[in-house]
Backbone as a printed PyTorch tensor [residue, N CA C, xyz], in Angstrom:
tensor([[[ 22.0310, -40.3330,  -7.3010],
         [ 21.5590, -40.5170,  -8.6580],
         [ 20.0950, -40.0910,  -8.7900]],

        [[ 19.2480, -40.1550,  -7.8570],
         [ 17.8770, -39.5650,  -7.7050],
         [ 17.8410, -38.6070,  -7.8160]],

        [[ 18.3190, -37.6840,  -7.0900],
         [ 18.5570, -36.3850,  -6.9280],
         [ 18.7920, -36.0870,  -8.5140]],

        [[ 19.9480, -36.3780,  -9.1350],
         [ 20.0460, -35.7930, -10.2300],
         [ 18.9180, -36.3690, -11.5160]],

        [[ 18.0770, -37.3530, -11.2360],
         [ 17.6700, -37.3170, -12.0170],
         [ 15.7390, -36.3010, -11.8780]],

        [[ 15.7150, -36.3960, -10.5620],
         [ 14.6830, -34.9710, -10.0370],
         [ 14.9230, -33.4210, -10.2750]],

        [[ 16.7940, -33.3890, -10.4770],
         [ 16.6700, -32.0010, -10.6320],
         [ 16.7700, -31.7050, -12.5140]],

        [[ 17.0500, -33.2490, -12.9550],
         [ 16.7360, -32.8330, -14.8900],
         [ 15.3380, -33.2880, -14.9520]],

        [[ 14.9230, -33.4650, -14.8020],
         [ 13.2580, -33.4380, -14.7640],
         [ 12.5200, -31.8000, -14.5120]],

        [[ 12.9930, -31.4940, -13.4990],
         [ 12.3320, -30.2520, -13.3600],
         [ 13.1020, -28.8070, -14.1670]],

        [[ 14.0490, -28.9080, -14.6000],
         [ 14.9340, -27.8560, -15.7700],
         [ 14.1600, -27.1830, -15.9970]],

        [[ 13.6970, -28.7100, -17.1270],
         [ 13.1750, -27.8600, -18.3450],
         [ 11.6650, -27.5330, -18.3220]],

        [[ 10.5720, -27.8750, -17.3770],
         [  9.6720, -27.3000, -16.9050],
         [ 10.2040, -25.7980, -16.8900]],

        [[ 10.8330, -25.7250, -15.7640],
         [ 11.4360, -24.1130, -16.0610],
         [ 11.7720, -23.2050, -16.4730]],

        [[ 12.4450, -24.0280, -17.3400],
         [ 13.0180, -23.1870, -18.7290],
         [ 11.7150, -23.0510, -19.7390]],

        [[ 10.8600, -24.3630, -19.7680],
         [  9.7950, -23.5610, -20.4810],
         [  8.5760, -22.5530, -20.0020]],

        [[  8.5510, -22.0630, -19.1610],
         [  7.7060, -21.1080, -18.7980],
         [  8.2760, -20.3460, -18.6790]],

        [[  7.7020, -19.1080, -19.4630],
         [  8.0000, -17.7510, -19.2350],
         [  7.7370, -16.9770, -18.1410]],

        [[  7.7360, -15.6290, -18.3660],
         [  7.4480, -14.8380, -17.5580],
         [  5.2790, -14.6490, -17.7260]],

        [[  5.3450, -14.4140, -16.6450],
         [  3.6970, -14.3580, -16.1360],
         [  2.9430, -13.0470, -17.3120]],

        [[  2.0520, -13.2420, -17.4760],
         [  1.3180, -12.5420, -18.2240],
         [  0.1100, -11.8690, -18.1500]],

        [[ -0.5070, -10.7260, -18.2550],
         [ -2.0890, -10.0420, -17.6490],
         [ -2.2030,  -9.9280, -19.5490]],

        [[ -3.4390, -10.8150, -19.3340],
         [ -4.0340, -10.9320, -20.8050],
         [ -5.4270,  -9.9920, -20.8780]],

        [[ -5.7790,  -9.4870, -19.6840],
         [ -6.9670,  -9.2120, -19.7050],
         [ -7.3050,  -8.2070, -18.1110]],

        [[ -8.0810,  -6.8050, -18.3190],
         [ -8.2140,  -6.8060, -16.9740],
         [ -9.2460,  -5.4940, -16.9480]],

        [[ -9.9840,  -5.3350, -15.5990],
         [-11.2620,  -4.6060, -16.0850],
         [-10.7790,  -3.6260, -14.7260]],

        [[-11.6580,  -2.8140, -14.7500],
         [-11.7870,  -1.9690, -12.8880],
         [-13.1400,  -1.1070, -13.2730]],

        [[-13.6820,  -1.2730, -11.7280],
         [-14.9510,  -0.3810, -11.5350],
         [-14.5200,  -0.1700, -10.0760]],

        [[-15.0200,   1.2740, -10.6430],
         [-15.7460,   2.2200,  -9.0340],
         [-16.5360,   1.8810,  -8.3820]],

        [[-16.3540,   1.7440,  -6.9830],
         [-17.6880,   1.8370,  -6.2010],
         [-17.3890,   2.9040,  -4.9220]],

        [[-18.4430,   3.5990,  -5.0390],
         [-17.8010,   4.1780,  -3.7660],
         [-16.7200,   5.1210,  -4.0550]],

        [[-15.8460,   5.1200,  -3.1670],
         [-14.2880,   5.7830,  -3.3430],
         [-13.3380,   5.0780,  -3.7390]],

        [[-13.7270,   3.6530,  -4.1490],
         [-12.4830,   2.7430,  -4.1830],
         [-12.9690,   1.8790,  -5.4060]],

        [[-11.7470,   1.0770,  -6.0630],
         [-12.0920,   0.2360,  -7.0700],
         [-11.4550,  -1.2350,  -6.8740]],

        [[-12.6760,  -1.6030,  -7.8910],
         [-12.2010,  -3.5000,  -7.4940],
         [-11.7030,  -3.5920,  -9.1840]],

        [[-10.2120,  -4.2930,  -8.9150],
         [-10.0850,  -4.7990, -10.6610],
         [-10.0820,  -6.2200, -10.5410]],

        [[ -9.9840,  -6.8360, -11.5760],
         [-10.1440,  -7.9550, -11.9510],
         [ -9.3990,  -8.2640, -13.0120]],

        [[ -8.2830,  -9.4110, -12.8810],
         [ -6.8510,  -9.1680, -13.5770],
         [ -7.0920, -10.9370, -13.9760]],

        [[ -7.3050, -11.1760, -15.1620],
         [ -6.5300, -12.4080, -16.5130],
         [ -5.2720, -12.6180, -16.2150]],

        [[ -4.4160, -13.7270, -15.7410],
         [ -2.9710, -13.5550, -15.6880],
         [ -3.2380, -15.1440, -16.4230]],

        [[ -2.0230, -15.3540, -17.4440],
         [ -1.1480, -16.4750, -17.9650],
         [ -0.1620, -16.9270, -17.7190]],

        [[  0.4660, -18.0240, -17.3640],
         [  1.4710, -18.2170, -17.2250],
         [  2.0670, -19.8030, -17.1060]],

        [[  2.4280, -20.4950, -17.2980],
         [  2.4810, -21.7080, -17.7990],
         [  3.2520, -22.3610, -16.1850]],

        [[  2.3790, -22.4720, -15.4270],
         [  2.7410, -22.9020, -13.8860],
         [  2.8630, -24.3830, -14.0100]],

        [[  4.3020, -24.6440, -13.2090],
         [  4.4710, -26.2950, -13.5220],
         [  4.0250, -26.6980, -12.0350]],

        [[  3.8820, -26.0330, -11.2820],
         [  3.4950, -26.7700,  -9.6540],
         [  4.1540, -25.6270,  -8.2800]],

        [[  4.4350, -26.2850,  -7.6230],
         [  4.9750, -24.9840,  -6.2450],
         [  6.1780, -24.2290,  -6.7460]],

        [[  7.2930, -24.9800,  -7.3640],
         [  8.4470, -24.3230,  -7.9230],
         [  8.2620, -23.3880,  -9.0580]],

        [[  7.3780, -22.8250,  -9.3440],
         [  7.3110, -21.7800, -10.9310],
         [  5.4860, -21.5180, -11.1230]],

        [[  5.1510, -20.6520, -10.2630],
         [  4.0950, -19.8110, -10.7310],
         [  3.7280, -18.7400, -10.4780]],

        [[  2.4320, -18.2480, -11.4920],
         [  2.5150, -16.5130, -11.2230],
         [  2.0780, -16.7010,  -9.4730]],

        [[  2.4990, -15.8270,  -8.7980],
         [  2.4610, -15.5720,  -7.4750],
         [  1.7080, -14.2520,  -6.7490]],

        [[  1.0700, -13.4600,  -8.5170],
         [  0.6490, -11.7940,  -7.5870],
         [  0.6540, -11.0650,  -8.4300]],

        [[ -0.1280, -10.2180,  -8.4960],
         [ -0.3000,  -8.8260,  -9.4450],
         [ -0.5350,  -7.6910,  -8.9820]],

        [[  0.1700,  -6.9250,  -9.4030],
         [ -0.1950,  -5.0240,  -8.5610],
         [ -0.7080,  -4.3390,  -9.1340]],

        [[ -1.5820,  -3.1120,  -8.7150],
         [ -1.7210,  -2.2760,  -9.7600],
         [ -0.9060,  -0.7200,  -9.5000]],

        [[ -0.4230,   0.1860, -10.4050],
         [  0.4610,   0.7450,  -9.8620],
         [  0.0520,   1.7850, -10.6210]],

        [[  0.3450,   3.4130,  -9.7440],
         [ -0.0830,   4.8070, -10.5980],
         [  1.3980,   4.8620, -11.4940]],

        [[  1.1420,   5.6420, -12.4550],
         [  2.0570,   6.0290, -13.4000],
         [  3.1580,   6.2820, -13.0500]],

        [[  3.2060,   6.5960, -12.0130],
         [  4.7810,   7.0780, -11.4130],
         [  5.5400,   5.8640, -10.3600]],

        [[  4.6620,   4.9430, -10.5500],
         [  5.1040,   3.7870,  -9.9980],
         [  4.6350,   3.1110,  -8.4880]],

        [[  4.3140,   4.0150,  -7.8660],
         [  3.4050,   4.0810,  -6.3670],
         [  2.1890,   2.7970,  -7.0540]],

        [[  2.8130,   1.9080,  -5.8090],
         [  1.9420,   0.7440,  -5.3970],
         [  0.3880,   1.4210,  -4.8750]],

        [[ -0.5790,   0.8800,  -5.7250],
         [ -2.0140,   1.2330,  -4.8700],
         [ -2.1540,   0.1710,  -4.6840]],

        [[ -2.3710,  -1.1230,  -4.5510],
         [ -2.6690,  -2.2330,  -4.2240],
         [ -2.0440,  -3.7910,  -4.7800]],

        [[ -2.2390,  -4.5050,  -4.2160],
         [ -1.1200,  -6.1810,  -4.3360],
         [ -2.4880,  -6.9730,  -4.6730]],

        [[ -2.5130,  -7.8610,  -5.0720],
         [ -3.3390,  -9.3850,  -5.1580],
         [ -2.3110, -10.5490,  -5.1410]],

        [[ -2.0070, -11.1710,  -3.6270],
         [ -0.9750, -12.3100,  -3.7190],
         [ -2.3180, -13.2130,  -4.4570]],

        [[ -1.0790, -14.5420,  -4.5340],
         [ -1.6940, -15.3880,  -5.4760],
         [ -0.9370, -16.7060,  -4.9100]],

        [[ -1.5630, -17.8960,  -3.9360],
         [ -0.8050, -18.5120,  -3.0120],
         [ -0.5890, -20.0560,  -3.6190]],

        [[ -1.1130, -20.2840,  -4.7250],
         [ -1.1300, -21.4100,  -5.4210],
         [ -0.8750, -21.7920,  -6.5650]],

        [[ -0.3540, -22.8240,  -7.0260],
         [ -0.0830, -22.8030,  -8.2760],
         [ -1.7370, -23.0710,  -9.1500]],

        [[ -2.0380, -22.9120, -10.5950],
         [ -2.8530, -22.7280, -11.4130],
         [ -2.8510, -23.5920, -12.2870]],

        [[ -1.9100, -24.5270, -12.4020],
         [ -1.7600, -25.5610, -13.2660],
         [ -2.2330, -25.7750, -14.5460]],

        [[ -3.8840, -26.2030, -14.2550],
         [ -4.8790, -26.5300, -14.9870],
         [ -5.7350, -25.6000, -15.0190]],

        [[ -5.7730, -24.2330, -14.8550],
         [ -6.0840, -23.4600, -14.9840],
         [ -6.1560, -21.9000, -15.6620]],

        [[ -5.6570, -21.8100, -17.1250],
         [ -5.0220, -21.1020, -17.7740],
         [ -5.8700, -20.4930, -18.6760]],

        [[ -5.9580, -19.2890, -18.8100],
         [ -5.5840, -18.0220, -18.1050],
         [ -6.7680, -18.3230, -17.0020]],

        [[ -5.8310, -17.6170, -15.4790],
         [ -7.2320, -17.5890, -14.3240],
         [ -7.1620, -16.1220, -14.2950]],

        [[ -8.3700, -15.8400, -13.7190],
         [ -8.5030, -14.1720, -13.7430],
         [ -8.9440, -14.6420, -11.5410]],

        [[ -8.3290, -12.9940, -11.3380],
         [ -8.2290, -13.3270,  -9.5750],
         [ -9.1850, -11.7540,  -9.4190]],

        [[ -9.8440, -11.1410,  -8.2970],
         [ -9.9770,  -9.9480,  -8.4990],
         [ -9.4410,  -9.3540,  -6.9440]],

        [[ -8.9990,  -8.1910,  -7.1160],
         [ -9.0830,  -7.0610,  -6.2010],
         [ -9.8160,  -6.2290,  -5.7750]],

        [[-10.3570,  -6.2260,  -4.3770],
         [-11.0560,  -5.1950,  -4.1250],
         [ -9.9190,  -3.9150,  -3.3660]],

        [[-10.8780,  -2.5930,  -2.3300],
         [-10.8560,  -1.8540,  -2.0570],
         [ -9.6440,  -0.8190,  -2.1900]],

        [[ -9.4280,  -0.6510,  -3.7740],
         [ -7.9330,  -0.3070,  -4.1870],
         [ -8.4280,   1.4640,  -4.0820]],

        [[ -7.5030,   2.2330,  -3.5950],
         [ -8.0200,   3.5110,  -3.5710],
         [ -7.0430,   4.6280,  -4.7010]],

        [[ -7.6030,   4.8400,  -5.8490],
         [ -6.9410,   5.2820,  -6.7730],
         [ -7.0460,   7.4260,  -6.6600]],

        [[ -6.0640,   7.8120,  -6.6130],
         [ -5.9440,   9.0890,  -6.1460],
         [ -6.8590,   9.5680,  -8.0170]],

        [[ -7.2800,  10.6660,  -7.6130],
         [ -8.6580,  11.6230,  -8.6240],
         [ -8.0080,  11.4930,  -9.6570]],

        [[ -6.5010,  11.9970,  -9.6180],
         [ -5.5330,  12.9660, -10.9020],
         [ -5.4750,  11.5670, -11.4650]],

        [[ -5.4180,  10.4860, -10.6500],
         [ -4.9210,   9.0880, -12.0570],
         [ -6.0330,   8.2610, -12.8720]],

        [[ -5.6980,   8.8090, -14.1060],
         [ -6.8810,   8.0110, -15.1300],
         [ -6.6170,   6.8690, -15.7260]],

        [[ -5.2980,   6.1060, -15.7350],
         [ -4.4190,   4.7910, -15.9210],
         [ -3.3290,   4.4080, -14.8760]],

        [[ -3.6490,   3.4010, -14.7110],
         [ -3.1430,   2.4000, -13.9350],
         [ -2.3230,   1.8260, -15.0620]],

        [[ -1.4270,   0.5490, -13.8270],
         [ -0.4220,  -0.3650, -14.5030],
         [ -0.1590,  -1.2490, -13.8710]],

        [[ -1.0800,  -2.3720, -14.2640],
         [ -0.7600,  -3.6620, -13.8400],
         [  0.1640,  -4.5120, -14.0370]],

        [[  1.0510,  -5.3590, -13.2730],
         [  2.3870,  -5.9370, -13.1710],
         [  2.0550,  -7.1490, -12.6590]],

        [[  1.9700,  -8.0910, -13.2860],
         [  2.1860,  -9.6600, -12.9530],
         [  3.5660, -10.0260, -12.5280]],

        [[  3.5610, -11.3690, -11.5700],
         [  4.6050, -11.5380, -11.4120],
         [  5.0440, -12.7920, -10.9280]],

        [[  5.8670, -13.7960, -11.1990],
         [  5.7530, -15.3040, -10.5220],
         [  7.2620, -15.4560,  -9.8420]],

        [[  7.0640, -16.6900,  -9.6470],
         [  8.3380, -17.3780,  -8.4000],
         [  9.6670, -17.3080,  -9.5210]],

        [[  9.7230, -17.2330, -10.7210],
         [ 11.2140, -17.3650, -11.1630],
         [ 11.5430, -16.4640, -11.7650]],

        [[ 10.6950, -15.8670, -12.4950],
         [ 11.4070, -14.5490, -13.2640],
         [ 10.6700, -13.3430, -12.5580]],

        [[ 10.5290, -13.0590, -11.9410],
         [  9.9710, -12.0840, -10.8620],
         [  8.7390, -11.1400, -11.5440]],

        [[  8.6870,  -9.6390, -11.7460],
         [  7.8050,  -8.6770, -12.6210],
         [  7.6890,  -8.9030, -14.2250]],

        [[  6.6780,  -9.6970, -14.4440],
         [  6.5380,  -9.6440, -15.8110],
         [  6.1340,  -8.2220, -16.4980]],

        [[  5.5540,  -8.1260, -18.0720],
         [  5.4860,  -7.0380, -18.6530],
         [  4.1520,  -6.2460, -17.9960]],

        [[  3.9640,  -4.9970, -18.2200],
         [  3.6450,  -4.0590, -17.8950],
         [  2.2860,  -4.2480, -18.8830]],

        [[  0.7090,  -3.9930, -17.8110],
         [ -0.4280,  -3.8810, -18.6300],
         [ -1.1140,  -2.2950, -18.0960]],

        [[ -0.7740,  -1.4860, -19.1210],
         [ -1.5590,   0.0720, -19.0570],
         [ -3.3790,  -0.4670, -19.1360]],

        [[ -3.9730,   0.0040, -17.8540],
         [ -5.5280,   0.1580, -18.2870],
         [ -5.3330,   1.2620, -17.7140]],

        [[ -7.0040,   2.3920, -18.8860],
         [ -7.3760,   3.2650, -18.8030],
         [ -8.2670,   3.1270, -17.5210]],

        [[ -9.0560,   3.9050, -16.8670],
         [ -9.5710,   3.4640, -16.3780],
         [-10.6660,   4.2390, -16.6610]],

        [[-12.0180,   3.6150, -16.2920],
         [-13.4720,   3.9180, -16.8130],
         [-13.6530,   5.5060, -16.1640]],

        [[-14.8520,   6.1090, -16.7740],
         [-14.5120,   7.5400, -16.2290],
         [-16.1320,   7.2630, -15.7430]],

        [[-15.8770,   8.1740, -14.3180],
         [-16.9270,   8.0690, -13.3750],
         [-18.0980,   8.1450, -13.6400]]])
């Protein structure tokens, strides 16, 4: 009877959080490489349901870099996390950042331009 009343307790936590969200996100050059800095939302109820990581990805889909994300955020909404030493090839002038958490996996897709040298 515990059990079931631990696993309707936690449902609808679940059911109310969506998918993870990049509300916000910057990148600078240094060097040969860039650090971004990624806004993610997402309505984290504790270890079972939060954003978990954001990528940034060239247009054609090629991973340039990951930012895991090992904790839940709770009380912390929107947190912004940053990335360093991401190495973005010359020809790409936008990126595409992809949030993503423990239940609904790749949230929506954030196009940044990126600053010109």
């Amino acid at each position: 009877m515990k059990l079931i009343a631990i696993l309707l307790y936690l449902i609808p936590s679940i059911a109310i959080a969506g998918p993870a969200v990049v509300v916000d996100a910057t990148a600078v050059k240094s060097g040969q490489t860039w650090t971004f800095s990624v806004a993610i939302e997402h309505a984290d109820t504790g270890w079972e349901n939060y954003a978990d990581g954001w990528g940034v990805y060239a247009p054609d889909g090629t991973e340039l870099g990951y930012r895991v994300l090992v904790h839940p955020h709770v009380n912390e909404q929107p947190f912004t996390r940053s990335l360093s030493g991401v190495i973005i090839p010359d020809a790409v002038t936008q990126v595409i950042i992809k949030p993503r958490d423990l239940v609904h996996g790749i949230g929506a897709d954030y196009p940044l331009i990126l600053p010109a040298n």
